[in-house]
N, C-alpha and C positions, 0 to 999 in steps of 0.2 A: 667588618666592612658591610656597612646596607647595602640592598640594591633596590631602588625605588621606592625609597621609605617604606617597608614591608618589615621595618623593625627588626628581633634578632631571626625569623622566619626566612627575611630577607636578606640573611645574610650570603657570601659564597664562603665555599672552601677553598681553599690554597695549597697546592702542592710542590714542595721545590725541594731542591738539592744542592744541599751545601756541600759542594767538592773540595773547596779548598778554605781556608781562613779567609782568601781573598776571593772566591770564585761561587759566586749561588747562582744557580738556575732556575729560573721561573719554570716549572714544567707544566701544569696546568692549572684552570680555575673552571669551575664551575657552579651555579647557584644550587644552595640547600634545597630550593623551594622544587626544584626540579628531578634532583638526586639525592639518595640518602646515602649513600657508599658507592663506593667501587666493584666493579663484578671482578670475576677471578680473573677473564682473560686481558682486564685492562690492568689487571692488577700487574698480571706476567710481565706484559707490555712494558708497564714502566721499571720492572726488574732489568729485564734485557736494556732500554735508556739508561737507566740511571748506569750501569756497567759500562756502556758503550762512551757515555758521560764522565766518568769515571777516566776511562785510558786517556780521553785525550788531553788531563793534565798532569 
């Protein structure tokens, strides 16, 4: 995925969660060009979603 013609620099990342066969959640995106990874606390963060994401199917 480009963003603003910035080539593969310009790309984002994509983070989802396939809960079911039928059920994906878009949980976030953000640009490469901006972030390189994920820190630990956001890491936590989407542990505790994705679970919370999780029960309600």
């Amino acid at each position: 995925m480009g963003i603003d013609s910035q080539g593969k620099s310009g790309s984002a990342r994509v983070i989802y969660l396939l809960a079911t066969e039928d059920i994906i959640y878009l949980v976030m995106t953000y640009p490469k060009s901006k972030k390189d990874s994920l820190t630990d606390a956001e890491k936590a963060e989407l542990k505790k979603l994705t679970k919370l994401l999780k029960d309600e199917v």
